[in-house]
VMD Tcl script that builds the backbone (N, CA, C; Angstrom):
set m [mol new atoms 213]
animate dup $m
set s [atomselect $m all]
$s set {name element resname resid chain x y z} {
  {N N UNK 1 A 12.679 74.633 0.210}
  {CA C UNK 1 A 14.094 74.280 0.237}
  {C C UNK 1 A 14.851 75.425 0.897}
  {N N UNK 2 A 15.642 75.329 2.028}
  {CA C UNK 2 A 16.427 76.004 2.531}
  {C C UNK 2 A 17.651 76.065 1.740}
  {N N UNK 3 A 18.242 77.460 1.858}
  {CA C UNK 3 A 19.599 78.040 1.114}
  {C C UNK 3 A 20.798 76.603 1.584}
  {N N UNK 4 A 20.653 75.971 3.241}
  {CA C UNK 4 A 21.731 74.956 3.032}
  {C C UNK 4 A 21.206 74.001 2.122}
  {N N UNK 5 A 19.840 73.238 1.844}
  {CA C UNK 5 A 19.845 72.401 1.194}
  {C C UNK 5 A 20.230 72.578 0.028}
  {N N UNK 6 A 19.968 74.023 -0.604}
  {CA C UNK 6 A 20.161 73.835 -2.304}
  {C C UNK 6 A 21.631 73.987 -2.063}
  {N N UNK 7 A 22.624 74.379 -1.459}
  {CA C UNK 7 A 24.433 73.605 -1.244}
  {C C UNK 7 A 24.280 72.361 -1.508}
  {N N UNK 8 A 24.059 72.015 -0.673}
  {CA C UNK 8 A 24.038 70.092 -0.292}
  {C C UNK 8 A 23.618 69.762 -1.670}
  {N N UNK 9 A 22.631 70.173 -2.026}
  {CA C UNK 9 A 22.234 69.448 -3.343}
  {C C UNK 9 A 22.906 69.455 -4.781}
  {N N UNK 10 A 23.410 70.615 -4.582}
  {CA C UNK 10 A 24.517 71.385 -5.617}
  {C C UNK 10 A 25.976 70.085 -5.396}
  {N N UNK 11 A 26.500 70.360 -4.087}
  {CA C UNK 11 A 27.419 69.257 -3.828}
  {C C UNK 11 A 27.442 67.943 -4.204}
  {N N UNK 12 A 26.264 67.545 -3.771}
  {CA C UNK 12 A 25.690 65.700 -4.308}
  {C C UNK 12 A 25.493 65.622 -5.775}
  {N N UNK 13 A 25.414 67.000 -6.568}
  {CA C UNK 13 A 25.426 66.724 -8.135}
  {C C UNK 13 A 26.675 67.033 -8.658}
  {N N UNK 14 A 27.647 67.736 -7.994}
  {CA C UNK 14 A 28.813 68.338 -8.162}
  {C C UNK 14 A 28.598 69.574 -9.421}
  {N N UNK 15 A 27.623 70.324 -9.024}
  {CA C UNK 15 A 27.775 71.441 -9.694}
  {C C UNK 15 A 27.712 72.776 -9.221}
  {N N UNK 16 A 28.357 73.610 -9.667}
  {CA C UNK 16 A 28.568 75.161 -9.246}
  {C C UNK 16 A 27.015 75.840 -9.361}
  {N N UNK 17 A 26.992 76.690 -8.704}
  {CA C UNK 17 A 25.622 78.175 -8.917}
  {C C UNK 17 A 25.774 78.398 -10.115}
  {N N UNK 18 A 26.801 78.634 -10.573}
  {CA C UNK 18 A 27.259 79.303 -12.245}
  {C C UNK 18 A 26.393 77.948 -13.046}
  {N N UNK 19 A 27.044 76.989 -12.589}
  {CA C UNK 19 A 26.254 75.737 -13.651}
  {C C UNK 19 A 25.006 75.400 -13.654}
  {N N UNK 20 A 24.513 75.561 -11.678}
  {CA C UNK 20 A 22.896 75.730 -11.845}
  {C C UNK 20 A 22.013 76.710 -12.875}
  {N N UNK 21 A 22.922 78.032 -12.638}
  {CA C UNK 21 A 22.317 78.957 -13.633}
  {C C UNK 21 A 22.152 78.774 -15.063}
  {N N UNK 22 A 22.860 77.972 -15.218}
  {CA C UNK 22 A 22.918 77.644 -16.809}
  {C C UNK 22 A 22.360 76.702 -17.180}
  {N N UNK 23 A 21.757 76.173 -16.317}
  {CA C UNK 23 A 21.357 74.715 -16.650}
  {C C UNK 23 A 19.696 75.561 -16.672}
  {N N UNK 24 A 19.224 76.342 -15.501}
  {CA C UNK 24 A 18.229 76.585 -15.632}
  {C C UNK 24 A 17.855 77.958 -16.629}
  {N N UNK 25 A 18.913 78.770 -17.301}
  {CA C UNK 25 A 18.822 79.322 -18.407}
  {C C UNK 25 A 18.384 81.036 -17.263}
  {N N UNK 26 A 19.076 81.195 -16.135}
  {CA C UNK 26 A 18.741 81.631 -15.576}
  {C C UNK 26 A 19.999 82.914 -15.286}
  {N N UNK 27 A 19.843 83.998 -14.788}
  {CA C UNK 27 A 21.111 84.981 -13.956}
  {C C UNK 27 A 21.728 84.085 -12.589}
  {N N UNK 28 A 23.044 84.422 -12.866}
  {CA C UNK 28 A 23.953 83.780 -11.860}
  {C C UNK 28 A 23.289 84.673 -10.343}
  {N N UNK 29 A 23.244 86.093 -10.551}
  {CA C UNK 29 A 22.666 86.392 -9.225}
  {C C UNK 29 A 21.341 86.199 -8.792}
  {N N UNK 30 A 20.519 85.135 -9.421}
  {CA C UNK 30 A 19.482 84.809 -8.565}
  {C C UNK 30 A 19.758 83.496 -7.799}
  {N N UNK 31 A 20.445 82.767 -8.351}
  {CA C UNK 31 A 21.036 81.637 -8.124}
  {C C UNK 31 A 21.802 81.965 -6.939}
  {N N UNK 32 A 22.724 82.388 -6.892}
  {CA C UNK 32 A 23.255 82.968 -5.346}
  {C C UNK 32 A 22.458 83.842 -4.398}
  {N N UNK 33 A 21.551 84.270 -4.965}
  {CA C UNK 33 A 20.547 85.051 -3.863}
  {C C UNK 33 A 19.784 83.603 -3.037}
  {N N UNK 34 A 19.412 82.828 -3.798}
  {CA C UNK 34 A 18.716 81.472 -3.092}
  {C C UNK 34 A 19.694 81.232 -2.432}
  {N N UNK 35 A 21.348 80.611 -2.746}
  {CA C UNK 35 A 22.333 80.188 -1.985}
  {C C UNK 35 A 22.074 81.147 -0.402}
  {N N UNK 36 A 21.888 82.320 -0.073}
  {CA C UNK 36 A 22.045 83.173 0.872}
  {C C UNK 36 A 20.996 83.355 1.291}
  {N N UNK 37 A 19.802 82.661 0.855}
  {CA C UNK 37 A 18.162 83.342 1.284}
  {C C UNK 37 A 17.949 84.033 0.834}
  {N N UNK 38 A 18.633 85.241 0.244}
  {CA C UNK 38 A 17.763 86.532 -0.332}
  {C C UNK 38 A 16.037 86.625 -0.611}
  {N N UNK 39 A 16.256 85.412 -1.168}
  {CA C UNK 39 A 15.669 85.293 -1.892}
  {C C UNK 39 A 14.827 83.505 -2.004}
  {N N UNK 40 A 13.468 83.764 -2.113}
  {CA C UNK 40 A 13.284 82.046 -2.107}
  {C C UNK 40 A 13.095 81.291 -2.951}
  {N N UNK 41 A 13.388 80.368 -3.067}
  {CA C UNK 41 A 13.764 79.148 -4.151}
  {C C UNK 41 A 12.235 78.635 -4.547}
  {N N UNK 42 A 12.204 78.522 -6.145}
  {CA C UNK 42 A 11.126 78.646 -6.236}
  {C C UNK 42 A 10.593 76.920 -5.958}
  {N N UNK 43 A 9.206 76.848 -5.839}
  {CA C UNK 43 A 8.805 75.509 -5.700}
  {C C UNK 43 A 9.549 74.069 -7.019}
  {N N UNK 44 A 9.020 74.313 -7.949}
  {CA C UNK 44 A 9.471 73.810 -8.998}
  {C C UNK 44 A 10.820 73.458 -9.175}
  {N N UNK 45 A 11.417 74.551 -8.987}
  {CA C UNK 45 A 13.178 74.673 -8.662}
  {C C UNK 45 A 13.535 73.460 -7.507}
  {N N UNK 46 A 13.282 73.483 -6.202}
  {CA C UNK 46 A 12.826 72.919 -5.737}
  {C C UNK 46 A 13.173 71.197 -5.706}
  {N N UNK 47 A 11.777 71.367 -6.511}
  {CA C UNK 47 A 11.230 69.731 -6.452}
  {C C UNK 47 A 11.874 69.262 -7.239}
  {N N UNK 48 A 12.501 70.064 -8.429}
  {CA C UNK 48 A 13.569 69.176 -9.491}
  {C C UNK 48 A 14.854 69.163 -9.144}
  {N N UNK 49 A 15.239 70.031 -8.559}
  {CA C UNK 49 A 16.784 69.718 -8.145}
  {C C UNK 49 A 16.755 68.490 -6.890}
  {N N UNK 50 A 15.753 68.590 -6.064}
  {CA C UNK 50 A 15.730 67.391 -5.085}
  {C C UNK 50 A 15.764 65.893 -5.641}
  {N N UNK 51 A 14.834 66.075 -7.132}
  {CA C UNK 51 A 14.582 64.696 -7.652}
  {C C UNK 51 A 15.926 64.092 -7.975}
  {N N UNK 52 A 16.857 65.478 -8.743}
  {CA C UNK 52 A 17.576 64.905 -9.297}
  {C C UNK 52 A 18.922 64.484 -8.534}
  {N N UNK 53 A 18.939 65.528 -6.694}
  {CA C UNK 53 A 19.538 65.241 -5.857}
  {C C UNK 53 A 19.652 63.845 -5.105}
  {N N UNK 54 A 18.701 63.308 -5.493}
  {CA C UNK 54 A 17.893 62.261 -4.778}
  {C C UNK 54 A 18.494 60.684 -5.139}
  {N N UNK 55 A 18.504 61.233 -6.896}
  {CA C UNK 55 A 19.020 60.263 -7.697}
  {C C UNK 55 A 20.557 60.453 -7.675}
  {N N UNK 56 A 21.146 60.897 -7.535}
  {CA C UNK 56 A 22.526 60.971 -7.346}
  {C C UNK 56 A 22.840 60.243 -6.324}
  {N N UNK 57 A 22.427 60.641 -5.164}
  {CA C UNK 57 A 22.688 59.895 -3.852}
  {C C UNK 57 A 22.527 58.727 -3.953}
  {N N UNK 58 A 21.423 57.980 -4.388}
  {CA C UNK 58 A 20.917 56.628 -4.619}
  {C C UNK 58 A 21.907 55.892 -6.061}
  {N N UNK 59 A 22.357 56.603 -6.630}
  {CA C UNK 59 A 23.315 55.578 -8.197}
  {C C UNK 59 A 24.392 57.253 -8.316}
  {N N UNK 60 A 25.612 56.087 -7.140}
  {CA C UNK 60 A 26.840 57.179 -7.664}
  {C C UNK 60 A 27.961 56.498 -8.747}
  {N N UNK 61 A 28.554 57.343 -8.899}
  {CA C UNK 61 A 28.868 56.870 -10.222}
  {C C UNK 61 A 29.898 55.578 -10.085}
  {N N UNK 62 A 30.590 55.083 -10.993}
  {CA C UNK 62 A 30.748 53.639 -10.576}
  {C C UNK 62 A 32.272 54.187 -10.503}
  {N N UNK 63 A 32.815 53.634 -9.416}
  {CA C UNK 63 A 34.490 53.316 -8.844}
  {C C UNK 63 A 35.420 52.705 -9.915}
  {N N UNK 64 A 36.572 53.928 -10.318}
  {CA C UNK 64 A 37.362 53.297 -11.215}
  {C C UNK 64 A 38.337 52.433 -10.498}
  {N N UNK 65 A 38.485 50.800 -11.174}
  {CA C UNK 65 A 39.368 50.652 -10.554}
  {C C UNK 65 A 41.249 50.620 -10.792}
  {N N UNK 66 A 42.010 50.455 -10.176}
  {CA C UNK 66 A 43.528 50.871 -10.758}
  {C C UNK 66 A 43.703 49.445 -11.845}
  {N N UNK 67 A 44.051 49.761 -12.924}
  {CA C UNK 67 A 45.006 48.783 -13.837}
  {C C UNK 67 A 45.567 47.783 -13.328}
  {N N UNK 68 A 45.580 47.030 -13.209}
  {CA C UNK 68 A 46.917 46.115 -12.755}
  {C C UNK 68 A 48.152 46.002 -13.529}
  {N N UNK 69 A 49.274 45.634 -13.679}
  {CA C UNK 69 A 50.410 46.076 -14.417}
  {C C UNK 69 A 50.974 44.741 -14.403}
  {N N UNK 70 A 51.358 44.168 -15.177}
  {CA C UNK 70 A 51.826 42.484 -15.102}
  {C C UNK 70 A 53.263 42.340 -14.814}
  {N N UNK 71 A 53.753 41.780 -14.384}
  {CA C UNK 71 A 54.847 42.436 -13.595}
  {C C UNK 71 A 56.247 41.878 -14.843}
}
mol reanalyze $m
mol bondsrecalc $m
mol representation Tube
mol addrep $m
């Protein structure tokens, strides 16, 4: 996984580095070291954020629609 994909993927779940980090019980600065390359994203890391990137893209969430107001 390239540093743009784990963005993109972050974006399509709508969550922050801060929230990745927490989700994976992890330091915020490794999480931004992947964002920048520093550093490489581990396989596992990876393959689960894609799965779950994957599924987002495919079932977004459902469209509220406006009230109608009876006149």
């Amino acid at each position: 996984m390239t540093p743009a994909r784990l963005r993109e993927c972050l974006d399509l779940l709508h969550w922050s580095q801060r929230g990745l980090a927490r989700i994976l019980s992890c330091d915020e600065g490794t999480v931004r070291q992947w964002a920048r390359g520093a550093v490489v994203i581990p396989v596992g890391v990876a393959a689960w954020l894609e799965k779950r990137a994957t599924h987002a893209s495919k079932t977004p969430p459902p469209v509220r629609k406006e009230h109608l107001t009876s006149p």
